[in-house]
C-alpha positions as CSV (number, residue, x, y, z in Angstrom):
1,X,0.0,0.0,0.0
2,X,1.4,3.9,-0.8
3,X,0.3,6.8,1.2
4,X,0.5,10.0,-0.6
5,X,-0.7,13.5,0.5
6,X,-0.9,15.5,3.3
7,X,-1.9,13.8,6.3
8,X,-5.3,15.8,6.4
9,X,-5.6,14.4,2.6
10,X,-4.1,11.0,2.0
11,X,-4.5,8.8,-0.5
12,X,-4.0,5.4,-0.8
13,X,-3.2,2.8,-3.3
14,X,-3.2,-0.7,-2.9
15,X,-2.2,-3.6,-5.4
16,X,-2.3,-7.1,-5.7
17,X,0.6,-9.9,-7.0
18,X,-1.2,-13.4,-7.7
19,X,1.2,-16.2,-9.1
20,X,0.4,-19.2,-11.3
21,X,1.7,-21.6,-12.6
22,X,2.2,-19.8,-16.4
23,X,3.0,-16.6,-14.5
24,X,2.7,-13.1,-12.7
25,X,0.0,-11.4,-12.2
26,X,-0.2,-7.8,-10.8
27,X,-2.7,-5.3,-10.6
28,X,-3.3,-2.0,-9.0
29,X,-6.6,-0.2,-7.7
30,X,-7.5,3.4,-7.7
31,X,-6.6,5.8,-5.6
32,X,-8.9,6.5,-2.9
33,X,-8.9,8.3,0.5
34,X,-10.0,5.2,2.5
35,X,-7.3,2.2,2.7
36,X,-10.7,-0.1,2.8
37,X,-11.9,1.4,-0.4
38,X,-8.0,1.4,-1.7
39,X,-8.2,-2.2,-1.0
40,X,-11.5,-3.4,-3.0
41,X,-10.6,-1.2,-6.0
42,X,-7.1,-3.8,-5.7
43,X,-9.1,-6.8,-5.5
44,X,-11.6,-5.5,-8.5
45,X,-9.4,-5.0,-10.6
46,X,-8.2,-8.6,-9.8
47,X,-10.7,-9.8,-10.5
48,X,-11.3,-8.1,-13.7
49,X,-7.7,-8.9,-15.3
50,X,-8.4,-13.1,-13.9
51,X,-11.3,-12.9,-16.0
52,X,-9.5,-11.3,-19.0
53,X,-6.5,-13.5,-18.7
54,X,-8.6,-16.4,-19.4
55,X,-7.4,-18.1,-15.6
56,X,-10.9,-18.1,-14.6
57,X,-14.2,-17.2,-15.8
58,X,-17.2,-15.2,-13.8
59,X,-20.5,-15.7,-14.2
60,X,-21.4,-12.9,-12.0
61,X,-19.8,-11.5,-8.7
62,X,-21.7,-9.1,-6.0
63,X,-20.2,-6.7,-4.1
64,X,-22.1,-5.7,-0.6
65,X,-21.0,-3.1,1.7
66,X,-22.3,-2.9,4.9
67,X,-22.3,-0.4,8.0
């Protein structure tokens, strides 16, 4: 995870590193001012680029948020 900005504005962005067996994959996420948010943009875009690599394939996928 990076931290940028002022402390009274940071920004975070997260990324994940997946290996298998043909090779390396890494993404990043958006920036976002919460590291929770920092993190599911990370594991969207995961997701997204597993689907598009052919390693898997997605029906469908939900995303809840609760308070």
């Amino acid at each position: 995870m990076k931290k940028e900005g002022p402390s009274h504005e940071r920004k975070f962005l997260c990324s994940v590193q997946v290996e298998t067996v043909e090779r390396m994959l890494f993404t990043e996420g958006d920036e976002k001012s919460k590291v929770k948010d920092a993190e599911n943009s990370a594991a969207s875009s995961l997701i997204y680029e597993l689907q598009e690599s052919k390693f898997i394939k997605i029906r469908s996928f939900n995303f809840r948020c609760t308070s």
